[in-house]
C-alpha positions in Angstrom: 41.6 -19.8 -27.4 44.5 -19.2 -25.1 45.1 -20.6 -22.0 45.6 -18.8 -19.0 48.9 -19.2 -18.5 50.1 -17.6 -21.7 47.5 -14.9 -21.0 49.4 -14.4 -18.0 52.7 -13.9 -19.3 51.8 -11.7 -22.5 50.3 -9.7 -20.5 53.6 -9.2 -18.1 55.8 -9.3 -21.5 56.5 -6.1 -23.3 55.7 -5.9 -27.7 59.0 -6.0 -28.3 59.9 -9.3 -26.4 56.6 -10.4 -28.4 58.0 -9.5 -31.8 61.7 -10.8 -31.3 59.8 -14.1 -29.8 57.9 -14.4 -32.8 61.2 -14.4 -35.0 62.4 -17.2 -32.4 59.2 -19.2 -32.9 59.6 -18.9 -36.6 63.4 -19.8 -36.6 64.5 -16.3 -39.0 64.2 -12.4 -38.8 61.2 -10.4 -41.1 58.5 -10.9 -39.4 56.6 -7.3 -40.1 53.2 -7.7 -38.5 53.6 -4.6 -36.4 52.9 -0.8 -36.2 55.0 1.8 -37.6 55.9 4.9 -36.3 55.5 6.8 -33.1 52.3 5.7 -30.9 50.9 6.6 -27.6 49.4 4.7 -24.8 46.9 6.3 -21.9 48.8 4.1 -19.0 52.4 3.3 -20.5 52.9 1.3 -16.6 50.5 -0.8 -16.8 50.5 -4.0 -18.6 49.8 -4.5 -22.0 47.1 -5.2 -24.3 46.1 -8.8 -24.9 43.0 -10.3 -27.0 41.3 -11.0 -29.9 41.1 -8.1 -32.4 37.0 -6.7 -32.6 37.3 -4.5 -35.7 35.9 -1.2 -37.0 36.9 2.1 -38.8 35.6 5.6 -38.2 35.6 9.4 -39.2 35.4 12.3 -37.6 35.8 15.7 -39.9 32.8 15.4 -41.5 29.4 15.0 -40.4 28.3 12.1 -41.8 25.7 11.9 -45.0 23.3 9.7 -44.2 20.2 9.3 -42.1 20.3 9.6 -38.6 18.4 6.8 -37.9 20.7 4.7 -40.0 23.9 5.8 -38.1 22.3 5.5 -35.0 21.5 1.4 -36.1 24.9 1.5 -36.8 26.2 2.9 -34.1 24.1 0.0 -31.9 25.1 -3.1 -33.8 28.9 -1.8 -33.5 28.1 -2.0 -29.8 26.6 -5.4 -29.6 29.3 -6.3 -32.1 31.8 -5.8 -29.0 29.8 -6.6 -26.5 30.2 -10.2 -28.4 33.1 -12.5 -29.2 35.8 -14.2 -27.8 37.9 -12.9 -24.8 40.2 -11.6 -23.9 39.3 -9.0 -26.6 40.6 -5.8 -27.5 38.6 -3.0 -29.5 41.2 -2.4 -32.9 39.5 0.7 -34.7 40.9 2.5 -37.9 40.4 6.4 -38.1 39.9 7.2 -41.9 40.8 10.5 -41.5 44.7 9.9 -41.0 47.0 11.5 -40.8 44.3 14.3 -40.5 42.3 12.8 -37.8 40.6 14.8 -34.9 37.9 12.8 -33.3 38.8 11.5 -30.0 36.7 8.2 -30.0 38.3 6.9 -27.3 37.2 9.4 -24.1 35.6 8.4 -20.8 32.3 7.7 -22.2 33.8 5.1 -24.8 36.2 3.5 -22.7 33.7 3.0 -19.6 31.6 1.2 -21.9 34.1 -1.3 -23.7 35.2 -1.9 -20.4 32.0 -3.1 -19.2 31.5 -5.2 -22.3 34.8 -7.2 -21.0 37.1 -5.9 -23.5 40.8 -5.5 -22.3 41.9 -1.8 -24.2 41.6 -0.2 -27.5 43.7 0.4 -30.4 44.0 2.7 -33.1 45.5 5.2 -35.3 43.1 7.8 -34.4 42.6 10.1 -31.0 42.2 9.7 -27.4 41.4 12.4 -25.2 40.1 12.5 -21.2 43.8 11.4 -20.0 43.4 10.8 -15.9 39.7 10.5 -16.3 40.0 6.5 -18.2 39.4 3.5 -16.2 41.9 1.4 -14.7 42.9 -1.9 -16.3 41.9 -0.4 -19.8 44.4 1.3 -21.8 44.1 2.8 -25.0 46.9 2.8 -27.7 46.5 5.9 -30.0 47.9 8.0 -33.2 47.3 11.0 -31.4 46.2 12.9 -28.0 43.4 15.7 -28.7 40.3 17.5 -27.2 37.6 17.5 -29.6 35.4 14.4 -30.6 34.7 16.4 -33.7 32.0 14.0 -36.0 32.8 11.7 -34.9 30.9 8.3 -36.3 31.0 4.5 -36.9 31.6 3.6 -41.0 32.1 0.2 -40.5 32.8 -2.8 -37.7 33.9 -6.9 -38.3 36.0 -6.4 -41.1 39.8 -6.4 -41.9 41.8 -2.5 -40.4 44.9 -0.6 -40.8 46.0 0.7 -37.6 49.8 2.1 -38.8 50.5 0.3 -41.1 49.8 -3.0 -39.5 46.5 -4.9 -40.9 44.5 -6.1 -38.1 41.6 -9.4 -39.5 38.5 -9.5 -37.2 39.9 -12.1 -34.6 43.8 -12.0 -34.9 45.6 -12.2 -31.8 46.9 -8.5 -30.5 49.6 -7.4 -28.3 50.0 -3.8 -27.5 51.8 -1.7 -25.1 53.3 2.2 -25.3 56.0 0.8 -28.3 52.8 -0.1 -30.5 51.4 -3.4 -31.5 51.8 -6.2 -32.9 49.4 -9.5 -34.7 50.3 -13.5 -33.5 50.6 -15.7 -36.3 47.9 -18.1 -35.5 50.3 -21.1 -36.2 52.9 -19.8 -33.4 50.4 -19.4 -30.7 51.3 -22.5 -29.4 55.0 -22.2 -29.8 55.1 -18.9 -28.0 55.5 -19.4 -24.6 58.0 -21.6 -25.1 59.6 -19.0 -27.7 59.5 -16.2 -24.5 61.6 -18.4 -22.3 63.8 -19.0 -24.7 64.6 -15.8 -25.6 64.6 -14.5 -22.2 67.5 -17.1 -21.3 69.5 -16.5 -24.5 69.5 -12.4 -23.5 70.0 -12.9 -20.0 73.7 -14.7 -21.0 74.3 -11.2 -22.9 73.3 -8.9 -19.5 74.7 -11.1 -17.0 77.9 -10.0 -19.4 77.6 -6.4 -19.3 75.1 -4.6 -16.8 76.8 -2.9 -14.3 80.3 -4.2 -15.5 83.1 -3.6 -17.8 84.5 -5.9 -19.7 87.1 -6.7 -22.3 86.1 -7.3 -26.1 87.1 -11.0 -25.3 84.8 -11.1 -22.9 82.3 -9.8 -25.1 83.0 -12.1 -27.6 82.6 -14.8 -25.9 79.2 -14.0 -24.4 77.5 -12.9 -27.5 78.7 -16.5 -29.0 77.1 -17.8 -26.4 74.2 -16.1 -26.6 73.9 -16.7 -30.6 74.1 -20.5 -29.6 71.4 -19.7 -27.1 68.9 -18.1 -29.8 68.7 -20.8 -32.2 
């Protein structure tokens, strides 16, 4: 478990600084446990999403084939499932139907509840809908925006997700925010913090350089040698 203070600051970081700390932590570049593509986030000024990943996939075009009464028991033990676990946690849900998906799983009745169960935001491939009408303090970062909750149903929950091409395990560590996502490594968890401050200082030698100035190549030069010093 984290402690507070890193919860603190990932939560005031953006994914980006996450990703390029992550690359610091690690000491090399190719680090590729993010998103891909375009994604969209229900309160872009707000701070990000920070927890352990609760897993599950869904569908939403077609009704689905069996019983009621077993995707109602489904649709129950998904709920306790993330009404459980470790926190900070963050609901991380697949839509099978991508790139066709149209099932907005993530409305105001869905979001209310994981809420309540003490989850920290959602994030998926599939569809939100209900923008303005979501609770404070829990963001959702989606594929899509769209009206219509279509079929949709729970196929799954507790096991390994795709969410844009990033593969989410039941428990990994999640950052998210309206650039898209990324998964910790478990082993530089403890590194991190230390990994944010350091990057922080070796950019600031870069913008102390150039915002709101203009300066000669030589300049330049000199600061992004500094900075390159500063990184390593």
């Amino acid at each position: 478990m984290m402690d507070a203070s890193l919860l603190e600051l990932l939560r005031k970081v953006d994914t980006p600084t996450v990703c390029n700390a992550i690359e610091v932590a690690q000491g090399k570049r190719g680090f590729s446990d993010f998103t891909r593509g375009t994604m969209l986030c229900s309160a872009p000024d707000s701070g990000a999403v920070v927890g352990y990943a609760r897993t599950a996939r869904i569908q939403a075009v077609s009704p689905p084939a069996e019983p009621a009464d077993v995707i109602r028991a489904r649709r129950m033990a998904y709920y306790r499932y993330m009404s459980e676990g470790p926190r900070p946690g963050v609901a991380v849900v697949q839509d099978l139907d991508v790139p066709d998906a149209i099932g907005a799983y993530w409305g105001e009745v869905n979001t209310n509840i994981h809420k309540a169960f003490g989850l920290s935001g959602a994030l998926t491939d599939g569809v939100m809908r209900d923008l303005g009408d979501l609770p404070e303090g829990f963001p959702v970062v989606a594929g899509s925006v769209g009206p219509s909750h279509g079929f949709v149903h729970v196929v799954d929950f507790d096991q390994p997700v795709v969410v844009h091409g990033m593969t989410v395990a039941p428990g990994a560590l999640v950052h998210a925010d309206r650039h898209g996502a990324v998964t910790v490594p478990d082993d530089v968890v403890p590194e991190l913090a230390d990994a944010v401050a350091t990057l922080m200082r070796s950019e600031s030698i870069v913008f102390e350089a150039v915002k709101g100035r203009q300066i000669s190549f030589e300049e330049f030069e000199a600061a992004w040698a500094a900075f390159e010093a500063a990184r390593t």
